[in-house]
C-alpha positions as CSV (number, residue, x, y, z in Angstrom):
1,X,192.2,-78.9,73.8
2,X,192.2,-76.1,75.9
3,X,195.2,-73.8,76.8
4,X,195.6,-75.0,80.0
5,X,195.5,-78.7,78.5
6,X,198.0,-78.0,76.4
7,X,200.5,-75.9,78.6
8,X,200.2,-78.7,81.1
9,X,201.6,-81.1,78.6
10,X,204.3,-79.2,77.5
11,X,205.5,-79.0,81.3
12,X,205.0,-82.4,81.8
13,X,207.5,-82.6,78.2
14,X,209.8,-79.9,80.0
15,X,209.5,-82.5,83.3
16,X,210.5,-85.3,81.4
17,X,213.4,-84.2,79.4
18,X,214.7,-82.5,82.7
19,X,215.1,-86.1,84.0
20,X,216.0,-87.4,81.3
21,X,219.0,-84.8,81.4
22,X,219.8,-85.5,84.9
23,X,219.6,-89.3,84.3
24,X,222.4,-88.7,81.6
25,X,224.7,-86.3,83.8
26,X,224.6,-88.6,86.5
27,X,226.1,-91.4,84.1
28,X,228.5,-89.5,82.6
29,X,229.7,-88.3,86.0
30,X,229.5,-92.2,87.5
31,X,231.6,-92.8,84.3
32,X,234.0,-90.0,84.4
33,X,234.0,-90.6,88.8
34,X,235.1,-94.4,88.0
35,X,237.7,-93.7,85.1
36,X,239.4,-91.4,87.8
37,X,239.6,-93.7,90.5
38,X,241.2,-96.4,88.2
39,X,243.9,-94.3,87.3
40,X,244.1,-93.3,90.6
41,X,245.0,-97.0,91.5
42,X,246.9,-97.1,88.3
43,X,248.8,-94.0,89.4
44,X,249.8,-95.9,92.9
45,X,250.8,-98.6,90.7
46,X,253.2,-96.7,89.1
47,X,251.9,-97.5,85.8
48,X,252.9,-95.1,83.0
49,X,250.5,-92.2,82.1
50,X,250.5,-93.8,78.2
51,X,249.3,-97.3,79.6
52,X,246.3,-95.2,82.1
53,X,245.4,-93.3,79.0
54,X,244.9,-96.5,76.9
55,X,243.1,-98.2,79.5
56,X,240.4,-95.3,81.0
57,X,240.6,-93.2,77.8
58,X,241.8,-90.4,80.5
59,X,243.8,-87.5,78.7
60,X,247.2,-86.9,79.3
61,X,246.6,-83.7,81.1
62,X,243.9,-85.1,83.5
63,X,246.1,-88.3,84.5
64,X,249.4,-85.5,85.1
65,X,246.2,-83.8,87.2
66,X,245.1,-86.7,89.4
67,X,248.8,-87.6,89.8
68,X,249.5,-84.4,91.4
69,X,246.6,-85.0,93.6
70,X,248.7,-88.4,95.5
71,X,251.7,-86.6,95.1
């Protein structure tokens, strides 16, 4: 295998991985995007912060953060 053989691999490793990254991050941000729209709703609802947290697995502190937000 020549070095030029070999580097192109390991880009085409780096490649991969760097969309296998990005696949992930855009996931977790769908996730984390959709969590804080239900507690939004919640929030409008006037659901308690302890029944938001249970059901989007939202912290205290980010729910007392998005209710400032429709305040």
């Amino acid at each position: 295998m020549t070095f030029e053989m070999a580097l192109s691999e390991r880009e085409m490793q780096g490649f991969e991985k760097g969309i296998e990254l990005g696949i992930e991050q855009g996931i977790e941000q769908g996730i984390e995007q959709s969590q804080n729209s239900i507690a939004l709703n919640m929030l409008q609802l006037k659901i308690s912060f302890d029944l938001i947290q249970k059901s989007t697995g939202l912290s205290i502190e980010k729910i007392q953060e998005l209710f400032k937000k429709i305040s």
